[in-house]
Structure formats: C-alpha cells, structure tokens
C-alpha positions in Angstrom: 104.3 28.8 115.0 101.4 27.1 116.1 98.7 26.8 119.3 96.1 24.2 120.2 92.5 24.6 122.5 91.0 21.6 123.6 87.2 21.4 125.1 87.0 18.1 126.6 83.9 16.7 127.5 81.4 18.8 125.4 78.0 18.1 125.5 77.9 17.1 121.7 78.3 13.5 119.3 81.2 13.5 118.1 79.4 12.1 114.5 77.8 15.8 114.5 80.8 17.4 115.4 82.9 16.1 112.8 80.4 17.5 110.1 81.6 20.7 110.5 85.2 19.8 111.2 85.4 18.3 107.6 84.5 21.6 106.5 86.6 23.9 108.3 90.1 21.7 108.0 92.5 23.5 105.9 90.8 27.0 106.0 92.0 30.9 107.1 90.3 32.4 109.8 88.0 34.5 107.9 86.4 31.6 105.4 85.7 29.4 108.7 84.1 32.1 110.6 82.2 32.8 107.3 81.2 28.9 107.0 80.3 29.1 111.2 77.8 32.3 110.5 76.3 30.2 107.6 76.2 26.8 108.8 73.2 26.3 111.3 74.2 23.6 113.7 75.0 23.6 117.4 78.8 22.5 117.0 79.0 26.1 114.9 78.9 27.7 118.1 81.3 25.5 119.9 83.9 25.2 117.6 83.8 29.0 117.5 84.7 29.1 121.1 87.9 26.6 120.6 88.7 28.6 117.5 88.7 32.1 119.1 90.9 30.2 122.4 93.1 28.5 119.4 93.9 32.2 118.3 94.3 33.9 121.5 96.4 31.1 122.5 98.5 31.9 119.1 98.7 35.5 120.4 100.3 34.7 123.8 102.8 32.3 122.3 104.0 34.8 119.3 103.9 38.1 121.7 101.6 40.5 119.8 98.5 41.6 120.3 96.1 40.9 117.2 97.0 38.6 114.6 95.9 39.0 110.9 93.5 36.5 110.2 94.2 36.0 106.6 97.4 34.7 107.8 96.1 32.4 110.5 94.6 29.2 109.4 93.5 25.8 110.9 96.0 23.4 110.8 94.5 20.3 112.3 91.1 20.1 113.6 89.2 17.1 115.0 86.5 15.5 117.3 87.8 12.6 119.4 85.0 10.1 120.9 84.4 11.3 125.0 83.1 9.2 128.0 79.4 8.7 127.4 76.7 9.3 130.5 74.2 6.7 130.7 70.8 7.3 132.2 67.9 5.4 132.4 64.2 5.9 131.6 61.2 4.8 133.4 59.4 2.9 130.9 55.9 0.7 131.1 55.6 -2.4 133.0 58.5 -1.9 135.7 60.8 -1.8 132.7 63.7 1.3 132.3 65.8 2.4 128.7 68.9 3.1 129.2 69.6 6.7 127.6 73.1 7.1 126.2 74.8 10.9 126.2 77.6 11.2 123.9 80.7 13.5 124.9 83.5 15.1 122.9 86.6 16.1 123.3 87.2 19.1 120.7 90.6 19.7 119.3 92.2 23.0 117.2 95.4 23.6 116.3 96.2 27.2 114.5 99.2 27.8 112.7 100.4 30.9 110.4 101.1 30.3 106.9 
C-alpha cells in the first residue's frame, strides 16, 4: 500500500528543495525526521508538513489508526519546477529589475515495506 501529498505552489526553488529530497529518498520515517531535526534549511519544515499529510493519508487508505514508523518509508519523493511570479523593482534612472519568485510543487509518496 501506498499514499501521496502534494503542496503545489510552495513558496520555495525547487534547486533548494531538492537538496533535502536527495537526502530523504529511500528512508523510514524515523531516520528522515531525524535528518529534518538536524538539517537547518527552510524546505526541512515543509517537507515535514507533506511527510506528516503522506502518512495520515497512509492511515485513511489502510484503516488503522497509527502506523509504525519503522515500517513506513518514503518511496518516491521529488520537487517539480512551479509557475514563477515576476515582480519588478524600481531601480535608478526611470529603470525597473524584474524580480523572479520561484514556486514548487512538492511531491511524497509513502509506502510500507
């Protein structure tokens, strides 16, 4: 069995994202939650958040209530290029810079072993 969460549109590169995503591929539960508490970058805390809805999403699809999390691991996990904002910046002489904001579209699948 196996359960996917998406967060589409977060407000992150997905260059930086994928720098923890490497990491966490492949891992149980536990060892990625360890590597999130370690690591200190701002995609930790969102790839938390699509872990966690991953799992609970898991739990609704096999019927029980708390799953074990050494048997839970992350089957596939990646960060997919989003629409990017573009905003501009006053600059000198009448000119303007155009400001590009990256988006990502966060994807998790769980599965048990």
């Amino acid at each position: 069995m196996e359960a996917r969460a998406v967060w589409k549109y977060a407000r992150i590169t997905p260059r930086k994202a994928r720098m923890l995503a490497d990491q966490l591929r492949g891992k149980d539960l536990a060892q990625a939650e360890e590597v999130m508490q370690v690591v200190p970058r701002k995609s930790s805390a969102m790839w938390q958040k699509v872990i966690d809805s991953a799992v609970a999403n898991l739990a609704v699809v096999k019927g029980e209530g708390d799953l074990d999390p050494d048997v839970v691991y992350i089957k596939e996990i990646k960060a997919d290029k989003g629409p990017v904002w573009k905003r501009w910046l006053p600059r000198a002489m009448g000119r303007a810079t155009r400001i590009d904001k990256h988006t990502s579209h966060l994807t998790v699948i769980v599965a048990e072993r």
